[in-house]
N, C-alpha and C positions, 0 to 999 in steps of 0.2 A: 504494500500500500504506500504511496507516495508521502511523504510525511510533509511536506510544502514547497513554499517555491522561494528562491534565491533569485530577489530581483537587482539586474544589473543594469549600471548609468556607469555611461563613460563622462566625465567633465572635464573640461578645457580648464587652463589657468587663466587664458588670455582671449577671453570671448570675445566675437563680434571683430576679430582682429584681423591684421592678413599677414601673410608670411612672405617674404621676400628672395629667399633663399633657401638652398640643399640645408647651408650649415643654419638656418634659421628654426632653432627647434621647437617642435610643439611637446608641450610637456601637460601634464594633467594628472589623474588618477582614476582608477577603473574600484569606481563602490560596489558593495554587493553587501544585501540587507536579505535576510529571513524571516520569512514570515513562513509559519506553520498553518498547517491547512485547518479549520474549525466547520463541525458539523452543525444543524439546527438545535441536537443535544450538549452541545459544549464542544470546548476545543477537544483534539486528537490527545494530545499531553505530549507533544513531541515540542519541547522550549527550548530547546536547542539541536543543532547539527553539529556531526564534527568528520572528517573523513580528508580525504586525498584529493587535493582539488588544481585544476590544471587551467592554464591557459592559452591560446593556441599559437600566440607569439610570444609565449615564452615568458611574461614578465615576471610569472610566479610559476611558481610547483613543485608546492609542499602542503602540508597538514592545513587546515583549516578549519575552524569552530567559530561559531557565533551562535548569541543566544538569540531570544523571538523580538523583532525589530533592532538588532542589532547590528550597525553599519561597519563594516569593516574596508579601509580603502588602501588600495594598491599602484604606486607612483610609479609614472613612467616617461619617457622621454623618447620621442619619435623622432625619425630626420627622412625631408624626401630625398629621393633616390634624382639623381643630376639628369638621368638622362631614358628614355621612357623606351620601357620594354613592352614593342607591339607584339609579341609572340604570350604574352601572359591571358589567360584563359578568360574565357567567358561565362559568366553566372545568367543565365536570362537573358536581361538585356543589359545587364552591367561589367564592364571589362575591371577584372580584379587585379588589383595592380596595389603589392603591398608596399609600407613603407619601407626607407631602402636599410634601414636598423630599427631596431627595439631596445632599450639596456631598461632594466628594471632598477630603482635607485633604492632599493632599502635594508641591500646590506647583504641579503640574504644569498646573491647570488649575480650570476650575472650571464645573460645569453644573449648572441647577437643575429641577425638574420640580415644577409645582404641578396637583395635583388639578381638577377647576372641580367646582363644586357645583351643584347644581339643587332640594335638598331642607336646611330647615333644620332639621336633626336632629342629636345629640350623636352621634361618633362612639357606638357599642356598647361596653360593656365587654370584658373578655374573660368568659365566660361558658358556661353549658349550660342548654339550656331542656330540657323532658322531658314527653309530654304521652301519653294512649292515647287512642284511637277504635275501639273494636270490640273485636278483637282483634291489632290493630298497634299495637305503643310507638313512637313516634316520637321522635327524638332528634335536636338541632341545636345547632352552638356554631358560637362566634363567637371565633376563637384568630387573632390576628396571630405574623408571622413575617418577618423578613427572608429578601428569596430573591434570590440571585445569578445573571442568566443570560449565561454568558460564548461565546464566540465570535473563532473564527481563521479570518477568511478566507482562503480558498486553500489551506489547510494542512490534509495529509489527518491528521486527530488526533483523537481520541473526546473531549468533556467528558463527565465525569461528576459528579455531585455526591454527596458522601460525607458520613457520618457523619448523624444526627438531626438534622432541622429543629430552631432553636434559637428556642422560644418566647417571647413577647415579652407578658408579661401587663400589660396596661395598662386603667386606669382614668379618667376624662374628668373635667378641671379643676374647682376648684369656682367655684359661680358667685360672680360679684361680689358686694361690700357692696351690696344696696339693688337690685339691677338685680333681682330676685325678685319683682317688684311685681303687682295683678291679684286682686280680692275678686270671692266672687259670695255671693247669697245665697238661701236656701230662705224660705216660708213653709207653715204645714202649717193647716187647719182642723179643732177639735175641737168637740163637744158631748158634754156632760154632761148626763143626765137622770135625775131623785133626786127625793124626797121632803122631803130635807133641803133642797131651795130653795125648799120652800113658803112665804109670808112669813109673821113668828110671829100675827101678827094671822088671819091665814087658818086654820091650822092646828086641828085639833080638840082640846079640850077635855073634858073628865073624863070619867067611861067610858061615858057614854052615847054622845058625841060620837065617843071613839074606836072602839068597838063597831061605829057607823054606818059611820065611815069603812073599815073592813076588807070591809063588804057593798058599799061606792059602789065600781062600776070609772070610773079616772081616770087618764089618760094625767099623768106627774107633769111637773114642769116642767122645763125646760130652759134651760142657762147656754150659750151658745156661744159662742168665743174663739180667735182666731190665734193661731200659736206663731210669729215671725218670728228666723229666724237671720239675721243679717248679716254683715259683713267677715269670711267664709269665705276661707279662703287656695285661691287656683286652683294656685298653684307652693310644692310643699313640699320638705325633703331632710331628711338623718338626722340626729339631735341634735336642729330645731327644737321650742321648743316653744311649736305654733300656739293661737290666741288670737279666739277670736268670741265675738259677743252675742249674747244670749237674750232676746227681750223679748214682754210677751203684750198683747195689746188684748182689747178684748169687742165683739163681734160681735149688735151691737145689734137688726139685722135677724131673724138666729132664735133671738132669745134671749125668750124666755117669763116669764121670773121677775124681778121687781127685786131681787131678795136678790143681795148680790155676794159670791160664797162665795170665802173664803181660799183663794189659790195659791202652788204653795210647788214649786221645783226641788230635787228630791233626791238624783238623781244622774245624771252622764253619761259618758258613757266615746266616746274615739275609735279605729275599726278602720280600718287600712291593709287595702283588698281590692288584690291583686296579680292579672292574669291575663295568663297566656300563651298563645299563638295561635302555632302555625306551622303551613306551608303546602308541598304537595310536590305535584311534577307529576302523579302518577298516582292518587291519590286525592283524597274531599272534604277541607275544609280540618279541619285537626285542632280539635274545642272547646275553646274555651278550657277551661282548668284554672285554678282558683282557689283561691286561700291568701291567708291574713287574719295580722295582728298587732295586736293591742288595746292600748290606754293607757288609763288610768282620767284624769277632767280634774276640776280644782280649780272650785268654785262661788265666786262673789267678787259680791255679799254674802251671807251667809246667811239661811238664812230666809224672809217672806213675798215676791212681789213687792208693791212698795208704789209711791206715786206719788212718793215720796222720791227714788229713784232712776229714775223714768221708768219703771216698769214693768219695768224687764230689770235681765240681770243677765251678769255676763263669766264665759266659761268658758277656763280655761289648763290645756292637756292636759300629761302629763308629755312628757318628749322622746322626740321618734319614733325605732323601731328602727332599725338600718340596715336597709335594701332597697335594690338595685338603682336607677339612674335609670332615666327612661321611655325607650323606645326603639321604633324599626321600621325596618327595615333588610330589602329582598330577602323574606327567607322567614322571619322573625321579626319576633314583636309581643310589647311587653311596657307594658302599659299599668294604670292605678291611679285606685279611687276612692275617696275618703276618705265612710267613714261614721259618720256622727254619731247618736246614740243618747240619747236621755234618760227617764227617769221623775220623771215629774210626780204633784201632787195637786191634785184641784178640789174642795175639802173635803173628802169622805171616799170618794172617787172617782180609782181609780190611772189615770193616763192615759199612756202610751207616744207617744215620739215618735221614730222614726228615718225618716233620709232618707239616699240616696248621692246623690255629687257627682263628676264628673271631676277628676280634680288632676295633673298632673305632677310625676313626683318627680325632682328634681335631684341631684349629686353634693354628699355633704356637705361645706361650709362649711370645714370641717379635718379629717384625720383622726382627728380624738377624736370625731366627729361618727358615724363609723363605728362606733364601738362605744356608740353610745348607745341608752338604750331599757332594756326588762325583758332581764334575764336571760340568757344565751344562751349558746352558739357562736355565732362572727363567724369562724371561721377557714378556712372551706372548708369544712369535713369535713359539717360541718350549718350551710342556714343558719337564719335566723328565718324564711321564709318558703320554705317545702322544695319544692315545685315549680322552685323554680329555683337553682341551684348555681354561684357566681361563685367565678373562679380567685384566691381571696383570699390562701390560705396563702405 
């Protein structure tokens, strides 16, 4: 006959908090109170338990007694694991993914439990992704929790676990000074074809001349020239504020005109494209969903390109919004391309230039990094990039 139940609560030290870091420990204690089971004639007369009682990460396991409503609590100190093992199992519809140690602090012993890795990925944040396919919205988060599973052998007695899973919002280290390293770069081909590159020596002359030239069909000439961006950043985070060259050649091959018509960068601006992808057994995989954050970038030097400076010229964007770092974990993807945009002139000829690029974004640097960028909420409620909703507040 069951003689009652051992009810269990895990409690945090540091509630409502968030954790910033591997080495950022969550510390608490795992209670566990007895209560004996009582029938409509009176209690059982079982006022205490005592037996072999075990836990399944280890913080305890040894002897146990307590009397009827008698709290007994068990201190423990967690650490998340750096880097997120997509090969750990599935419970339902919950990826179990334990913490990356356990050390129990009370003297009695000491056992450790490390994760192994297989994937070199930033733990995930805590987070919610939200995406639609059809007529299905699909929704997934990624929420850690400390979970206690206790155990008496021999002993007929119910565990149960009480009260609210006790949320554990946490956010992945930032990276090191300098370890952020890895450029790539684009190049784009443009032609310009005008009248205005005719050389003046060619060109028609007083209005007989010009008269003719409106009746003559004449395909006009043509300037063509590279737009080469270089040291594009591959690894970005929030706050930075990233830094490439702009430089043009002429493209000697189909270029038609000797006239070398003035070129002049006017403006550029950089977008963070954000997308999110999750994936669920019973359907296709959900489209990505896509959301952008814009910076407008500084021109350095102004004016023409000239051979003074090599042809190019540096662009320094303002500091990037927060967003999320990159991640993919199980049945979530959250991946980012940075797009670069500019308008140019080839004398009097507007010429566009945008390219995407893959980039990973990392945890910022500090957090005043988190609230950099235009404008915003950064508090949960909205963020800058609304497709995805990070457990900030």
């Amino acid at each position: 006959m069951t003689i009652g139940t051992i009810n269990v609560r895990v409690i945090l030290d540091r509630k409502s908090q968030k954790y910033h870091a591997p080495q950022d420990a969550v510390t608490g204690v795992v209670q566990l109170e007895f209560n004996p089971f009582s029938r409509k004639e009176g209690p059982t007369g079982a006022e205490e338990v005592f037996g072999p009682l075990q836990e399944a990460q280890l913080i305890y396991d040894g002897p146990f007694r307590a009397s009827r409503s008698e709290k007994k609590e068990f201190p423990f100190t967690a650490f998340f694991a750096e880097r997120a093992n997509r090969s750990a199992p599935w419970r339902g519809d919950a990826l179990v993914h334990p913490f990356d140690r356990v050390r129990e602090t009370t003297g009695i012993g000491l056992a450790q439990e490390r994760q192994s890795q297989t994937q070199d990925d930033l733990l995930p944040p805590s987070c919610e992704l939200t995406a639609t396919t059809g007529s299905m919205n699909a929704i997934a988060k990624v929420e850690y929790y400390p979970k206690a599973e206790v155990v008496m052998p021999g002993i007929d007695v119910e565990i149960e676990t009480k009260g609210l899973k006790p949320i554990v919002r946490y956010h992945p280290a930032p990276p090191e000074p300098g370890s952020l390293q890895g450029n790539t770069m684009f190049e784009q081909s443009h032609t310009v074809a005008s009248k205005d590159l005719i050389p003046e020596a060619e060109r028609p002359h007083g209005f007989r001349g010009k008269a003719k030239a409106l009746f003559k069909e004449s395909e006009p000439p043509q300037y063509a020239f590279e737009v080469v961006c270089t040291s594009v950043p591959e690894h970005i985070y929030p706050g930075q504020q990233i830094s490439f060259e702009v430089r043009v050649k002429r493209n000697s091959e189909r270029t038609t005109t000797t006239v070398q018509p003035e070129l002049t960068l006017d403006e550029c601006k950089v977008t963070i494209v954000g997308l999110s992808s999750l994936f669920t057994d019973n359907v296709e995989p959900v489209k990505d969903r896509k959301d952008e954050a814009t910076v407008s970038g500084t021109i350095h030097p102004q004016g023409l390109f000239s051979k003074e400076h090599d042809s190019s010229k540096r662009i320094t964007a303002e500091p990037l919004p927060y967003v999320s770092c990159s991640f993919e974990i199980a049945k979530m993807l959250r991946r980012y391309r940075l797009r670069i945009e500019m308008i140019m002139h080839c004398g009097t000829s507007k010429v566009h230039v945008r390219r995407e690029v893959p980039v990973k974004v990392h945890p910022p640097l500090s957090m005043a990094g988190a609230m950099a960028g235009p404008p915003g909420q950064h508090g949960g409620e909205q963020e800058r990039l609304p497709a995805y909703k990070e457990s900030w507040s």
